[in-house]
N, C-alpha and C positions, 0 to 999 in steps of 0.2 A: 730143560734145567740148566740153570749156567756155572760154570765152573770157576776155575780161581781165576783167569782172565777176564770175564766178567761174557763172555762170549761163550753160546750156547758146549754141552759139554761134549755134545757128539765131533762137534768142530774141531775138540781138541783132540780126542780120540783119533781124528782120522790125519791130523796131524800128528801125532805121534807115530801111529801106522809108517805114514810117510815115510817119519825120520828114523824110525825103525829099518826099513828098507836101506833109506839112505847109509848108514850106519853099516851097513852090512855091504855099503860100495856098491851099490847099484845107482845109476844115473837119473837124476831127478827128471830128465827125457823119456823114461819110461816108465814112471810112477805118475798113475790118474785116480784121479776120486770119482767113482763113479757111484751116482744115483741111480735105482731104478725107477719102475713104473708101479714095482710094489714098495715101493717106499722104504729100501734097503738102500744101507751105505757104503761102498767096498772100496780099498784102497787093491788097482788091478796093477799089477807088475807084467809088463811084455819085455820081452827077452830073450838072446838065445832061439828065437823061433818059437817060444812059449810064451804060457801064462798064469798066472796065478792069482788070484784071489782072496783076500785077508777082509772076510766081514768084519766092519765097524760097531754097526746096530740097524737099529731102524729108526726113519724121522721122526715117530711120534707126532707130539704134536708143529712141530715144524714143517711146514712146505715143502715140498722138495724146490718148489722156486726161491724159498728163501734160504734154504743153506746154499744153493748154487751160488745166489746174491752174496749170502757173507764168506764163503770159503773166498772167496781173493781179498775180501780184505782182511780177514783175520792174516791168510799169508801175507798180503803187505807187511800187516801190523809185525808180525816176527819179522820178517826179512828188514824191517826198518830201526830193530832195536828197542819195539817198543814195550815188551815184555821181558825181564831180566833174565837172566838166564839160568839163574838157580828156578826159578819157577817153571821156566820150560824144563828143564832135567826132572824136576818133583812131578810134572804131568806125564810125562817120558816115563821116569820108574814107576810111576803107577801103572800106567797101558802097559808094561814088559810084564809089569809084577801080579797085577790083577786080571790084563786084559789077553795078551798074548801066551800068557805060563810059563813065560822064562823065555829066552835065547834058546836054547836048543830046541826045545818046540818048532818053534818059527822055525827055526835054520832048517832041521829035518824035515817038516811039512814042502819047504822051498824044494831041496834038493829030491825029494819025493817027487816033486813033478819032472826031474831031470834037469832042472837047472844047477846053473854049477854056480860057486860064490867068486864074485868076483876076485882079483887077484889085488885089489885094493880097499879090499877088508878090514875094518879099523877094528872089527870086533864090537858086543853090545857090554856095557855095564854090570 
């Protein structure tokens, strides 16, 4: 299904995931999208000697070879300015508000596995 980007909606989801991460000061060096072999989408945080895990969904009807295919260009596409940025924030506070249950969720779940938050913490929305 595609979302307000026009690019499938899981895509976005696990970009948000991401910038979720991000947002909370972790290094986009240790934020991967990982696909399985059961057809699950994980956004994995290594760290600190750890790991974490934040399921996306699953691919449905999508490939797992073709979300591989378009996750870098959908990140081009952001990283290049090609989605405004009031619209990436609208798909951001949907994935905090709908998909992750808030910031403290996340955060707790994180520091649950013994990770600590970084000390350049911007804080989420």
């Amino acid at each position: 299904m595609k979302g307000p980007t026009g690019f499938d909606q899981l895509l976005e989801m696990a970009w948000a995931t991401h910038e979720g991460l991000r947002r909370l000061g972790f290094a986009a060096d240790d934020i991967f999208v990982v696909t399985t072999d059961a057809n699950e989408v994980f956004v994995q945080l290594k760290t600190q000697g750890k790991e974490f895990n934040v399921g996306v969904g699953l691919l449905g009807e999508l490939t797992r070879e073709a979300f591989e295919e378009r996750w870098p260009k959908f990140v081009d596409r952001i990283n290049s300015g090609k989605f405004a940025d009031d619209l990436l924030q609208r798909i951001f506070e949907h994935w905090l508000q709908h998909k992750a249950g808030g910031a403290m969720p996340l955060v707790n779940a994180i520091m649950s596995k013994g990770i600590r938050l970084p000390k350049a913490y911007r804080g989420l929305p």
